[in-house]
C-alpha positions in Angstrom: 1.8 29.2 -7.9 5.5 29.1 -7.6 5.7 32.5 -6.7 3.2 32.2 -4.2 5.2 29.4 -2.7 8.1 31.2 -2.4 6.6 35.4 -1.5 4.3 33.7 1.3 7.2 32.0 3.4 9.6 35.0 2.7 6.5 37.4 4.7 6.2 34.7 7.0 10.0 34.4 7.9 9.6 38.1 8.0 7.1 38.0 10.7 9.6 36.2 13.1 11.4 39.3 13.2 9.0 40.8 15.2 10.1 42.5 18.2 7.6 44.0 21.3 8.8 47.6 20.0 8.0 46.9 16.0 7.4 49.7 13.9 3.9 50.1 11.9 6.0 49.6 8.3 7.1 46.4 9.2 4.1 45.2 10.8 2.2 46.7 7.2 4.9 45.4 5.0 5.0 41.8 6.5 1.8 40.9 6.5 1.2 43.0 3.1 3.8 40.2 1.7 2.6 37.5 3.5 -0.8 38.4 2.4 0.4 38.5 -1.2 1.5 35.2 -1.2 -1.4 33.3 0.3 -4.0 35.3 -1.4 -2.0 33.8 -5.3 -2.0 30.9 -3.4 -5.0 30.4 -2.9 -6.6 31.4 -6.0 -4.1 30.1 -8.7 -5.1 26.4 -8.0 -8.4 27.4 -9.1 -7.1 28.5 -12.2 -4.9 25.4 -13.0 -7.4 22.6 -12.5 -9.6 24.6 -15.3 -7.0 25.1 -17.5 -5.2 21.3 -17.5 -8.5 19.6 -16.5 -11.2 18.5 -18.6 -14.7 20.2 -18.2 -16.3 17.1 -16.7 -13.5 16.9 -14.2 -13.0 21.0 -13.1 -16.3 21.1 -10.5 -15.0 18.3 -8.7 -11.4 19.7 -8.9 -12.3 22.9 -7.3 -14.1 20.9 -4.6 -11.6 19.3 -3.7 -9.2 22.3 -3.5 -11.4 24.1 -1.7 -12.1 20.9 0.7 -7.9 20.7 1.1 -7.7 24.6 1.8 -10.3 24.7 4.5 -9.3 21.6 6.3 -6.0 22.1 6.1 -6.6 26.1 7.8 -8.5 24.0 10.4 -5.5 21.4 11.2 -3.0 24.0 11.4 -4.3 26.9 13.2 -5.4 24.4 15.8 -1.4 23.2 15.7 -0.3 26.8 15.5 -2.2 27.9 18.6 -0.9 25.3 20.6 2.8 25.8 19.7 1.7 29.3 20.8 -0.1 28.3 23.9 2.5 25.9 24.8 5.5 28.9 24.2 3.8 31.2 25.9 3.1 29.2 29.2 6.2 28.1 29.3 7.9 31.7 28.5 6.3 33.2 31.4 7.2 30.6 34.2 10.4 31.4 33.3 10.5 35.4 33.7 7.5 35.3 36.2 7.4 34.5 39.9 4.4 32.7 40.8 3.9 34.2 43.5 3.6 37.9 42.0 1.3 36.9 39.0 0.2 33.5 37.8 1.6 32.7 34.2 -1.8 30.8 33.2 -4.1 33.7 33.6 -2.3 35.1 30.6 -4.2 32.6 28.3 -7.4 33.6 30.1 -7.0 37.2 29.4 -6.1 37.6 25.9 -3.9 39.6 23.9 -6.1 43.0 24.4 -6.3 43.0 28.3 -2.6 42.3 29.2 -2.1 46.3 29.2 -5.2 47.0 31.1 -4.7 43.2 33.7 -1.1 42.5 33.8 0.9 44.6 36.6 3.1 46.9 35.5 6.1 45.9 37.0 6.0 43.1 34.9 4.4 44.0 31.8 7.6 44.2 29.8 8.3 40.5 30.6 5.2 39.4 29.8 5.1 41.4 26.3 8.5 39.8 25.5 7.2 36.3 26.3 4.0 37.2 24.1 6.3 38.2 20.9 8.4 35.3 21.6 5.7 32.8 21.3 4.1 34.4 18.8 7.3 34.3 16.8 7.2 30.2 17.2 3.6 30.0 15.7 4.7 31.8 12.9 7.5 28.8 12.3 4.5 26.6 11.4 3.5 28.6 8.8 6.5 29.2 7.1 6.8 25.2 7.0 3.7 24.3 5.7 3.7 27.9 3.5 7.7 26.4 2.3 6.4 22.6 1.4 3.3 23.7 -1.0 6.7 24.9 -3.7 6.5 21.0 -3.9 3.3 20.9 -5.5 3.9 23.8 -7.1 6.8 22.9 -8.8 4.9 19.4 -10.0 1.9 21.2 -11.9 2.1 20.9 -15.5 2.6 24.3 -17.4 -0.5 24.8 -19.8 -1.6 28.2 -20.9 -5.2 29.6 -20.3 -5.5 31.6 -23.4 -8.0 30.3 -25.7 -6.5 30.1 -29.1 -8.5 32.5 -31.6 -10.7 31.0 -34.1 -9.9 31.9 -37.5 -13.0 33.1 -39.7 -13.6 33.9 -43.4 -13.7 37.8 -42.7 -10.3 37.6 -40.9 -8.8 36.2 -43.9 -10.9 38.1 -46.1 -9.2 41.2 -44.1 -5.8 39.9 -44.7 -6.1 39.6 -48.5 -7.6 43.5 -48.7 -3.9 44.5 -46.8 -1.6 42.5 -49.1 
């Protein structure tokens, strides 16, 4: 868990390095270490509450992890969008007139239809105001990504081998060698 606390803010960080003209490594590589991190993450807590809890304890455990993940996905995408939302808006009023194109339309069209909707003129404005707020979003990630090392770091270290059980033929096996 503590490497998944520290790989998924590093591909995060990454991702604010974004540029309009980024190549398809870095985009692949990014997101490929981002995706790394979250996914241990995600799954390692799973692992832990079986391993330090006792049986009784491990089905409510895992709901409750599962509970935190989901709710907190829900909180923070709706807080990353409207970092994004709020960047973006303001962005373009800066590097758009409004008489030649209204900035707010962007959030009506969407990502996919600024090529095909947005005139050209001013397309590479509006790209660079689209990477810059996309590039804000991303901080919230790497915060929220950077604090879970704090509850990383407090898990107790237990192992999740089982210790083998030793049986008469074992040491039966171990006299024949001597």
């Amino acid at each position: 868990m503590i490497m998944a606390s520290i790989i998924a803010p590093i591909g995060e960080g990454l991702l604010t390095t974004f540029t309009v003209d980024a190549t398809f490594s870095q985009w692949f590589g990014y997101q490929a270490l981002t995706g790394m991190g979250i996914g241990m993450g995600m799954q390692q807590p799973m692992l832990a509450v079986q391993a330090a809890l006792p049986l009784d304890d491990v089905p409510v455990a895992t709901s409750i992890i599962i509970f935190m993940q989901t709710l907190g996905g829900a909180i923070f995408l709706a807080i990353g969008q409207s970092v994004f939302q709020t960047r973006l808006v303001s962005n373009l009023e800066v590097v758009i007139p409004q008489a030649l194109f209204d900035p707010s339309k962007i959030l009506k069209i969407g990502a996919t239809d600024i090529w095909a909707r947005v005139p050209h003129q001013i397309l590479p404005d509006v790209l660079a105001a689209f990477n810059n707020a996309l590039t804000k979003a991303w901080t919230v990630s790497i915060c929220m990504s950077a604090l879970t090392l704090l509850g990383s770091l407090s898990m107790e270290w237990k192992s999740v081998k089982k210790e083998k059980k030793k049986t008469a033929v074992s040491e039966i096996e171990k006299g024949q060698k001597l």
